[in-house]
C-alpha positions in Angstrom: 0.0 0.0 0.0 2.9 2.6 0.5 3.9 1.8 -2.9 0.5 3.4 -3.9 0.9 6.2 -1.3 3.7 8.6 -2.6 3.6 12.1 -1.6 5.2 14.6 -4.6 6.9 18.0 -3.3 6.7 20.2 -6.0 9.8 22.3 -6.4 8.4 25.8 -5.7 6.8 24.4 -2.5 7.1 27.4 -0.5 7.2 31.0 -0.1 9.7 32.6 2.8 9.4 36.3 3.5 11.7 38.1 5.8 9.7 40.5 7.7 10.8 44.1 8.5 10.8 43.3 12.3 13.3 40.2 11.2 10.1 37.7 11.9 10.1 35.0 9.1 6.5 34.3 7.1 6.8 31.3 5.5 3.6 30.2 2.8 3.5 26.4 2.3 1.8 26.5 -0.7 1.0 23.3 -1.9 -1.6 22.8 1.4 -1.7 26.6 1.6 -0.6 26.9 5.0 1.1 29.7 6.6 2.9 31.2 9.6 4.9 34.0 11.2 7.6 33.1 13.7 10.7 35.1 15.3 13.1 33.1 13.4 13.4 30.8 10.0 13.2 27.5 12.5 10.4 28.5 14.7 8.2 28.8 11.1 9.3 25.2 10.1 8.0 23.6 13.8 4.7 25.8 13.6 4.4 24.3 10.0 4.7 20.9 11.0 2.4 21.5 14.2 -0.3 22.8 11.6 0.3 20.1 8.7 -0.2 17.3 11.6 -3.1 19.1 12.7 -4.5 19.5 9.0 -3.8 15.7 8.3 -5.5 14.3 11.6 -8.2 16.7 10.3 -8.8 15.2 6.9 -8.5 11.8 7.3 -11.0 12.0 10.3 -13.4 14.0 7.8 -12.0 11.9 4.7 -15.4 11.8 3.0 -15.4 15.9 2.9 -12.0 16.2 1.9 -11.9 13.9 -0.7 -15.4 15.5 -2.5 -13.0 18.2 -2.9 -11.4 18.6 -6.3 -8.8 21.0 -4.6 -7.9 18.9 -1.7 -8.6 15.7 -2.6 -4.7 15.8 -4.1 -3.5 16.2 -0.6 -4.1 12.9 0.7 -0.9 11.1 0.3 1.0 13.7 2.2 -2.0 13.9 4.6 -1.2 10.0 5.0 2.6 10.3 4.9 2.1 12.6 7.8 0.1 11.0 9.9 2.4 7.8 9.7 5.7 9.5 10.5 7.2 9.0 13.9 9.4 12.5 14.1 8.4 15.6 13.6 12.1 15.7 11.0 10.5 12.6 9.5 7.6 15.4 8.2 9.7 18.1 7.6 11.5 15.8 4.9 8.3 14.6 3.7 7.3 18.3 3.2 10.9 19.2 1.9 11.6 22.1 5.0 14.6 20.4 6.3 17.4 22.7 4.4 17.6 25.8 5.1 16.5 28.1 3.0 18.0 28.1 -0.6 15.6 31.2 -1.9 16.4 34.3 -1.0 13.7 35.6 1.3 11.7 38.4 0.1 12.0 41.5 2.3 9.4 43.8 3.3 
């Protein structure tokens, strides 16, 4: 069944701005999440904290999610997530553990 399960990370996954105040917002676009955190790490944890909250979400409302045409897509990352055992383990899964390659946009 994995076999059949394979999340894709596209490669323009994410947008990171660097805020004025030095905060990081960081747009995961592919599930459309996003957060604002002191520093580029912080944004990466409060990521992972709302994708595991997204994915315990879905797959307990499956039916809903899946009528979706938009979300419906996210359901092998939503099951990838909820299977990992680290909190890294989903960071790789979601392609956040290097730091950041893109130059942030500054406001």
């Amino acid at each position: 069944m994995d076999l059949l399960i394979c999340p894709e990370v596209p490669a323009n996954h994410k947008k990171l701005i660097e805020e004025e105040d030095g905060s990081y917002t960081v747009h995961y676009l592919s599930l459309d999440l996003v957060t604002n955190q002191d520093n580029y790490e912080e944004a990466l944890d409060d990521l992972v904290c709302q994708a595991k909250d997204y994915a315990s979400d879905f797959l307990d409302h499956i039916d809903l999610y899946l009528s979706d045409e938009s979300r419906k897509k996210h359901l092998p990352l939503m099951v990838a997530i909820a299977k990992a055992t680290s909190d890294d383990g989903i960071k790789s899964l979601m392609g956040l553990l290097q730091e950041p390659t893109e130059n942030p946009t500054r406001k």
